[in-house]
N, C-alpha and C positions, 0 to 999 in steps of 0.2 A: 633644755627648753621644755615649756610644760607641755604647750602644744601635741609635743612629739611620744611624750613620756604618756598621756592621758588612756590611749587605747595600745595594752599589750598584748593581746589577746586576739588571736588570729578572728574568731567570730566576730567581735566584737568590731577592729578594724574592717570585717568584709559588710557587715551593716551600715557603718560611716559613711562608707563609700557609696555603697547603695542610696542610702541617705539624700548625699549630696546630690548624687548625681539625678535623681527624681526629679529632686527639687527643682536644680537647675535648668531643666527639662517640662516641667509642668506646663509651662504657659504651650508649650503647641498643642496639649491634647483640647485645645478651643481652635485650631485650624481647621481648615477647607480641604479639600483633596485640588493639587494644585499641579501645573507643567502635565508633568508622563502619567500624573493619578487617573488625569480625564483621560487621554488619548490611548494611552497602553498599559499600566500598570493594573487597574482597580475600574473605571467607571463602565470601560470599553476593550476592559481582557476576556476574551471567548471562555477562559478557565471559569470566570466566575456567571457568566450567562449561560452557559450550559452547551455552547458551541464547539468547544474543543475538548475533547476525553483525555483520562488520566494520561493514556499514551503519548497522546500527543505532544500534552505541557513536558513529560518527560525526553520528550527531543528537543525543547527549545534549550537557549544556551545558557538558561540560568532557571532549572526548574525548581529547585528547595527552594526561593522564594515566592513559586508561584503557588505553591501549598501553602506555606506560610498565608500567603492572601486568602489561599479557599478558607482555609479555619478563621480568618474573621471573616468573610462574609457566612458564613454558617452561626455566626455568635449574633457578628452586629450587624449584616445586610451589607449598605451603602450610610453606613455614620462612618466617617471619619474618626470619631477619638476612639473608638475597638483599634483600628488600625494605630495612632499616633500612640494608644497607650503599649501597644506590643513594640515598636519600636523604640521607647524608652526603657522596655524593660530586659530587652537583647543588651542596649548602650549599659545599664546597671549593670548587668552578668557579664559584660567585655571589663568592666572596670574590676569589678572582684575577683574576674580568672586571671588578668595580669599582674593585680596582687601577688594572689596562689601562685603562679608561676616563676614571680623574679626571686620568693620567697623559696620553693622547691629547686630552681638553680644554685643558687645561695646568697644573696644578696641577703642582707640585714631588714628586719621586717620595717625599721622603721624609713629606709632608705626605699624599701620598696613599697610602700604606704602612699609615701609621697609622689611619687612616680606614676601611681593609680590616679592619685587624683589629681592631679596635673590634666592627665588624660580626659579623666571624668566631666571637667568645665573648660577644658580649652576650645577655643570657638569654632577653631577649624573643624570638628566633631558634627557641627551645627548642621551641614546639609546632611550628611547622614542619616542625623536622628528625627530633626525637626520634618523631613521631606519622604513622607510613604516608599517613594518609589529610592529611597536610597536605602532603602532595609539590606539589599545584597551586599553593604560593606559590612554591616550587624551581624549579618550570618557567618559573611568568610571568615569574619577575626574572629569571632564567637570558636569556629569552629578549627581554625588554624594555632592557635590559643591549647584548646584541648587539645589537639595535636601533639604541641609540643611539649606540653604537661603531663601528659603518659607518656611520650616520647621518651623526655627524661627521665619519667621514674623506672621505666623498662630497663634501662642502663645501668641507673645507679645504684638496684640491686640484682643478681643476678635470679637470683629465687621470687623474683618478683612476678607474680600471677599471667601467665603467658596471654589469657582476658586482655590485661594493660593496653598489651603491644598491637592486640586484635582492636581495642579499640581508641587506638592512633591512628590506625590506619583507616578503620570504618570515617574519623575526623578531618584526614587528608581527602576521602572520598565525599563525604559532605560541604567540605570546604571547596573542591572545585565543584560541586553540585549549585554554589552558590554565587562563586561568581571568579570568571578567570584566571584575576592576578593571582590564586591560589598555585597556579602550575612554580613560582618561589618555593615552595614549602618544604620541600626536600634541604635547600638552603640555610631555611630559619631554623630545621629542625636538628641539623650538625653545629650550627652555630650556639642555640641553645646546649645541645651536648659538649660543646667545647667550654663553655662558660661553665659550666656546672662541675666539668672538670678543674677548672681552674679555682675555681673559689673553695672547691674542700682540699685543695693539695693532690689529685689526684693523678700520678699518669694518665697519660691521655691512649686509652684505648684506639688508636686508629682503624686497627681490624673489626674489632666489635662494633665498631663504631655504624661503618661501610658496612658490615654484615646486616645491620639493622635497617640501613637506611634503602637497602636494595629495593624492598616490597613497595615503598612511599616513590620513590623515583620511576620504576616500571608501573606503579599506578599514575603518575603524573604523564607519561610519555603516552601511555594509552588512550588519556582525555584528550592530550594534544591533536592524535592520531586520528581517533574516532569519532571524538565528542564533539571537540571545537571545529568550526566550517574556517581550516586553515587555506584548503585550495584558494575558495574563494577570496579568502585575505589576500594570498599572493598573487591573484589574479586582480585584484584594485591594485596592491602594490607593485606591479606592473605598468597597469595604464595608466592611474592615475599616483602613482606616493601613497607614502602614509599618514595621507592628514586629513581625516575624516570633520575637523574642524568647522563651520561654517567662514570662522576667521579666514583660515586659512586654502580657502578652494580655488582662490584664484591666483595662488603661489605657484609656480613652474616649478615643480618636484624637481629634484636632484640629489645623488647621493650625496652629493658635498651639502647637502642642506639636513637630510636626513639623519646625518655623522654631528653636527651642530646641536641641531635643534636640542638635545638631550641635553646640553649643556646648559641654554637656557631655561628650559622648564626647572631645571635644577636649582638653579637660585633662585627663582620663583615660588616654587615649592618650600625651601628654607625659608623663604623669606616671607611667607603666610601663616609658618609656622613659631615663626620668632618674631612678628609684628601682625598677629592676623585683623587688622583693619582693614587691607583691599580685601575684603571677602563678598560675593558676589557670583549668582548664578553663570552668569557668563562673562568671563574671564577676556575672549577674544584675545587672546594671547595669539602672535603671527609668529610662526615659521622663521628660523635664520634663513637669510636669503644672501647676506654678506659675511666674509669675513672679518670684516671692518666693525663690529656688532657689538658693545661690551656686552650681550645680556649671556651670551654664552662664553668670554672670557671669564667675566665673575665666575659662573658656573664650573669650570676649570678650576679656579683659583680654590672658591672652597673645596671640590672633591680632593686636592691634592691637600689643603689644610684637614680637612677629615680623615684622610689617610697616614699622613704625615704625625697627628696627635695620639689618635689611635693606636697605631704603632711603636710609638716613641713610650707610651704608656700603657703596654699591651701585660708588662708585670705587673706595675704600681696597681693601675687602673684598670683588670681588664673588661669590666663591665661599657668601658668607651667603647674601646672598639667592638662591643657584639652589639650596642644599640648603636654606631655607625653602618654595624652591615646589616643591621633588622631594617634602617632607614631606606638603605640602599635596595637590599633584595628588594622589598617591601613594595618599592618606589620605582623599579628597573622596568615593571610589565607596562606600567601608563607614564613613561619616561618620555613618550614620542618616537621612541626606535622603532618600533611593531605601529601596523595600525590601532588607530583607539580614534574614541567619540569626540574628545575635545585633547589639546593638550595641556591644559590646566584647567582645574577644576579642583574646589573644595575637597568636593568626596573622593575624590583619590587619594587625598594623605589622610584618611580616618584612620588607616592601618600602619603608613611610616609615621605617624604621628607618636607612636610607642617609642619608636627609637628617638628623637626630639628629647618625650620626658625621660628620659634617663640618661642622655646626655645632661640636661636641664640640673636633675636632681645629684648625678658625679660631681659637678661645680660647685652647687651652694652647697649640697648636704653638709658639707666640714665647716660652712658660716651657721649653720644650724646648729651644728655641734662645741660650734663659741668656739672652733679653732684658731678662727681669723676674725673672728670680733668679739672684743672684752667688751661688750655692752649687750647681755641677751635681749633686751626691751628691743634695741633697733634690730634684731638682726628676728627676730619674733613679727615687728612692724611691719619691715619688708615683705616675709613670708604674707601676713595679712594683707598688705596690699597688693602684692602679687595676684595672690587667690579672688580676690574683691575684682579688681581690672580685670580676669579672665572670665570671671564668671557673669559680669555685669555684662560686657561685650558679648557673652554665650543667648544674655537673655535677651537682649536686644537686637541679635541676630535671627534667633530662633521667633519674636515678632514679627519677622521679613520674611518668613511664610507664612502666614497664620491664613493669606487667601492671597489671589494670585496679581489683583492690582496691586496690592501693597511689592508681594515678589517685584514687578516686573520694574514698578516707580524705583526702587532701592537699587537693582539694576541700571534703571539710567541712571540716576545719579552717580555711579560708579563709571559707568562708560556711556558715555552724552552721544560721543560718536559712534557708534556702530550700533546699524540700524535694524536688527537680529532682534536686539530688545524692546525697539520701540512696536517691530511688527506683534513681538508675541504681549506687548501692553494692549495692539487694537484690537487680539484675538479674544485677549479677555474681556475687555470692553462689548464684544459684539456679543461674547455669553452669557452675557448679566443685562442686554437691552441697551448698552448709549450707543447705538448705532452713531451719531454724531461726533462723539470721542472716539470711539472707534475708527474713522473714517481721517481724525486728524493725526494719529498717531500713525495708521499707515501711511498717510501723504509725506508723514516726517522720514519714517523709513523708505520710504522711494527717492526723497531730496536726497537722502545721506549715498542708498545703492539703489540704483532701478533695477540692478539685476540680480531680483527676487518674485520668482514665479509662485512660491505659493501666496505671496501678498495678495497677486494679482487676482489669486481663486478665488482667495476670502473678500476680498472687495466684488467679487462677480456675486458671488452667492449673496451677500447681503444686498445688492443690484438687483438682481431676481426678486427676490423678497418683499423688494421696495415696489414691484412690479416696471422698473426700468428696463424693458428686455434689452434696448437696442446697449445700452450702456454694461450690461451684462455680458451679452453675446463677445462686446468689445475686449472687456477683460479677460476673458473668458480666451481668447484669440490673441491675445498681448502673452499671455502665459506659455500659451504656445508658442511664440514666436521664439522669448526665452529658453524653453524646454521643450524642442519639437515630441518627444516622449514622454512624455508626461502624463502618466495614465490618467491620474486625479483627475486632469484639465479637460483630457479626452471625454471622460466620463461625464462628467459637469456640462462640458458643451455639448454633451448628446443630448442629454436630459433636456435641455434648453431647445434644442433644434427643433424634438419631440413633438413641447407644446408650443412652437411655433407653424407645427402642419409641414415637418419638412423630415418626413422618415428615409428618406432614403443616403442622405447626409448626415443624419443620425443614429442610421444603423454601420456606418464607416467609422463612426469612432468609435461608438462603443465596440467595435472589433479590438480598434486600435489598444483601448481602455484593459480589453480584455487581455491583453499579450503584453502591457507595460503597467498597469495599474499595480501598486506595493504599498504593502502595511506593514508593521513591524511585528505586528500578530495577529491582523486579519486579512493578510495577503488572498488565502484561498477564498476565502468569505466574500472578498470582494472583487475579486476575479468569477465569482461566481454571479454575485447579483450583474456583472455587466454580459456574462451570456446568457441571463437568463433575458435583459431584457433587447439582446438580440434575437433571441427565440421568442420572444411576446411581436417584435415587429416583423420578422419573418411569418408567424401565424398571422398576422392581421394581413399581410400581402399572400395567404393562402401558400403558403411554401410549407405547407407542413411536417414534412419528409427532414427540411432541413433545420427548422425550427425544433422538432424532438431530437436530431443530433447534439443541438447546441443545449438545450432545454437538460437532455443528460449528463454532459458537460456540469451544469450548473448545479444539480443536485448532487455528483459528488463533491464539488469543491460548498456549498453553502445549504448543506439536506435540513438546517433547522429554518431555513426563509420559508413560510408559509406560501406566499403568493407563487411560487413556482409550484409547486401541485396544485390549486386551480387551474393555472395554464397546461398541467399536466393530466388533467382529467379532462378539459376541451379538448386537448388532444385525442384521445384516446375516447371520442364518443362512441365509436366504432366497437369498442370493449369495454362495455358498461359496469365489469366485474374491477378493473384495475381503474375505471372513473371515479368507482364508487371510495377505494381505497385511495386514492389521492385526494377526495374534495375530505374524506373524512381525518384525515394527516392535517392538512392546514389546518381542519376545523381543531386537531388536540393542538397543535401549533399555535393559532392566534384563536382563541375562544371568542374574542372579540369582535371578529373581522366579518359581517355578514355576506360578503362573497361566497363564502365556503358555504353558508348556511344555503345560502341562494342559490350557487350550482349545482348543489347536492338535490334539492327542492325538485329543482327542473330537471334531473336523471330520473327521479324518482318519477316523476307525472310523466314523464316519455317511457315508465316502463308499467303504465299503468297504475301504480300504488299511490294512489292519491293519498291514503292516511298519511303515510309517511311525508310526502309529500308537503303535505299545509304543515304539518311539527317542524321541517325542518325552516319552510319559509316564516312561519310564524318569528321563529326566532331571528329569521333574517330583517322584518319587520323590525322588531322592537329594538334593534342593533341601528336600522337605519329605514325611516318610514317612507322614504322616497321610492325604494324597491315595490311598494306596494301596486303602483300602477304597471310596474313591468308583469308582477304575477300576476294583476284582473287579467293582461293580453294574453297570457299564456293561458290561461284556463281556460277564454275564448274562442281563442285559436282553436 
């Protein structure tokens, strides 16, 4: 076939690829930052405002991509295509090291060509690459990939640069820096040794094998141990299951459900992978809850057909069976057994989607090879349309983020019923101004479930806004009834109570606010602004004593919110020397904010230094002119 014959040439093949895969890819670097970009990834990640230090991003549970983001916003700020163009260019280097790889196993360059690109335009890839905050499957495989590429080449010569081995392991260490399911790797990385042995004729070193693989495995157990917050997993999957799901939170956990459930994500999985037209942010995939259930008999059926072929072709064929178990390993960590975020979702098989193309390419390759068809033209056609259908469906997917109405519309369309997506259609409507649209998209999702308390926030908040208190306050109170913990709500309704002249009811929540209120990366930050503006109302009821308890509270957990050292410098009028360093903190803090200018102003004139004094108010002025008749009084005075 020419097709196949065209590029012989290892370079040459790894640019093709590249090539392709760009291309395919192109249209999202015209996207929005969209879902997790705004809320935790990129618009409102502390890493990137300057709120949380290098340390710190290094305890969260997936720090290599939270670097990853600091280097584009150090390039390109807050543009989107810096970011969408680095995520195409991770997906292009996933396509050319799995090349490199199938290739240094032993598979035929041109069988493993194919296999790449398969990978390279299959749609399921699409949330991945097209969606910033899915970079953490770019990275694992990126670097689970390399892994197993010196992995192998450590083995297969024995003089081979002990460096190699140091840097497999540095890539097992990277690869769980990036994102969980990497704790498989030890797995991929015997099953790659085994294959590698089998395609050159080679005894299978078992001892060498295990002797190698020791360092990767006691590095994987250590993450498990130290790195990943396991208590606490066991501690949900205790009182609540493992189904982190929104689908699924109102399913009565059980282990007989928990033992299931893996079976059905499993055809699911396959089956997104082998027809991926339901593809769709949220899947809303439910929990087995019967045995009566075919979606995990299927699931059954194929694992024992994948097992069963695999096996039975483990001499002929053994490239089946090691992309059966790369599908499998691959696929085993967000299988539903363990806790995880949803239990189907696109971006989960970015990584068993390898094993998929080399099942895919075992089958035709020998139709490619005109073994089983005497007509190359059709068996040439096929391949072309084959590749046309994947890749057309890749770009038409990767359109369905380009911004987040489009997301959330292509989501209902996918699932009408569940009202998950129509809430987060009114969230983006309320970000771009149709409060209107907004306001009928969440009426749609409260038809379908009422029992959705953050709906009921974002209907309050825009409520307020509209200056409707009493309609606000309501929502606001409905959320709670939902969620009597709800720190968000807590918070919200204090704020509310606030500017209704009713502090003493609104310093009860924000207590509350303070002790339940969670972010996914600005937990401390906002545990912080809710005591600090407990300490702003305990100072205005003259409690000062207990107001600076809470006030210190609040500067460790949020020390970059300016407005807490003005509050911190009225405190402390008594010690003009630590007043002086807190109005001058906010002021490097928010330059902006003429409070800072103005309290400082009024230290200075109560300590006699008028010069300093009018410089600091001057700029308090020209910040906000209204201040003006507060300092005539004060010079008066």
């Amino acid at each position: 076939m020419p097709i196949i014959n065209m590029y012989k040439s290892t370079p040459g093949s790894c640019l093709l690829l590249a090539i392709i895969a760009f291309l395919v890819y192109a249209p999202s670097l015209g996207g929005e930052f969209v879902y997790d970009d705004k809320a935790i990834t990129v618009e409102d990640n502390p890493a990137l405002t300057g709120e949380a230090s290098i340390l710190e991003v290094l305890a969260w549970d997936r720090p290599l991509r939270e670097f990853t983001y600091i280097l584009d916003h150090a390039i390109w700020g807050f543009n989107p295509v810096g970011y969408h163009l680095q995520n195409i260019v991770w997906h292009c280097a996933n396509t050319i090291l799995i090349f490199l790889l199938l290739i240094q196993i032993g598979i035929n360059r041109q069988q493993s060509f194919w296999c790449a690109l398969i990978f390279s335009i299959h749609p399921i890839t699409t949330e991945s690459v097209a969606w910033i905050s899915g970079r953490k499957e770019l990275l694992c495989l990126f670097f689970e990939l390399g892994a197993c590429l010196l992995f192998v080449r450590t083995l297969a010569n024995p003089k081979t640069s002990p460096w190699v081995y140091v840097g497999s392991l540095c890539c097992c260490i990277l690869a769980l820096l990036s994102k969980q399911v990497a704790v498989a790797l030890p797995l991929m990385l015997y099953a790659a040794a085994w294959l590698h042995q089998r395609c050159h004729d080679k005894p299978q070193d078992i001892k060498r094998t295990f002797y190698f693989l020791i360092a990767p495995t006691l590095i994987v157990i250590g993450f498990v141990l130290f790195k990943y917050p396991i208590l606490d997993q066991l501690s949900f999957f205790r009182d609540q299951g493992t189904f982190y799901d929104p689908a699924s939170r109102d399913v009565a956990y059980t282990p007989f459900s928990a033992i299931l459930t893996p079976f059905a994500t499993l055809q699911k999985s396959v089956w997104l992978c082998l027809w991926p037209i339901d593809l769709t942010v949220e899947h809303a995939f439910p929990p087995i809850e019967s045995l009566i259930d075919y979606r995990w008999m299927l699931g059954a059926i194929i694992l024992l057909v994948m097992t069963f072929m695999s096996l039975r072709l483990k001499s002929a064929r053994p490239e089946l069976l090691y992309s059966c178990i790369w599908f499998l390993v691959a696929w085993a960590p967000v299988s539903g057994a363990a806790p995880i975020a949803y239990l189907v979702a696109d971006r989960y098989l970015y990584i068993p989607c390898i094993g998929y193309c080399i099942i895919t390419v075992t089958y035709i390759y020998p139709l490619l090879q005109k073994k089983l068809f005497k007509f190359p033209a059709l068996s040439t056609s096929l391949v072309i349309i084959f590749c046309i259908f994947f890749s057309t469906r890749t770009i038409v997917r990767t359109l369905d983020w380009r911004d987040e109405i489009t997301l959330w519309k292509s989501a209902i369309q996918a699932r009408p019923d569940y009202a998950q997506v129509h809430a987060s259609l009114g969230n983006s409507y309320a970000d771009i101004g149709e409060i209107d649209n907004a306001f009928k998209s969440w009426n749609t999702a409260l038809e379908i479930d009422d029992n959705l308390p953050r709906v009921w926030i974002n209907m309050g908040n825009q409520e307020k806004r509209r200056g409707q208190i009493e309609e606000a306050e309501r929502c606001f109170r409905k959320a709670l009834e939902l969620a009597p913990n709800y720190g968000v709500a807590h918070y919200n309704l204090a704020l509310l109570l606030e500017q209704q002249n009713k502090p003493d009811e609104a310093l009860q929540h924000f207590k509350i606010a303070a002790k339940h209120i969670y972010h996914r990366r600005n937990t401390k930050r906002r545990k912080g602004l809710a005591n600090y503006h407990i300490a702003r109302l305990l100072f205005a009821k003259g409690d000062n004593q207990t107001a600076l308890f809470y006030l210190n509270h609040a500067e460790n957990l949020a020390p970059l919110h300016a407005p807490l050292y003005i509050l911190k410098g009225m405190l402390y009028q008594h010690n003009p020397a630590i007043a002086q360093r807190a109005f001058e903190t906010a002021i490097t803090l928010d330059p902006k904010a003429p409070e800072g200018y103005y309290n400082l102003g009024v230290l200075f004139w109560s300590q006699g230094n008028h010069a300093e004094a009018e410089k600091s108010w001057q700029k308090a002025i020209q910040l906000n002119p209204e201040l003006l008749s507060n300092i005539e009084g004060i010079k008066k005075s």
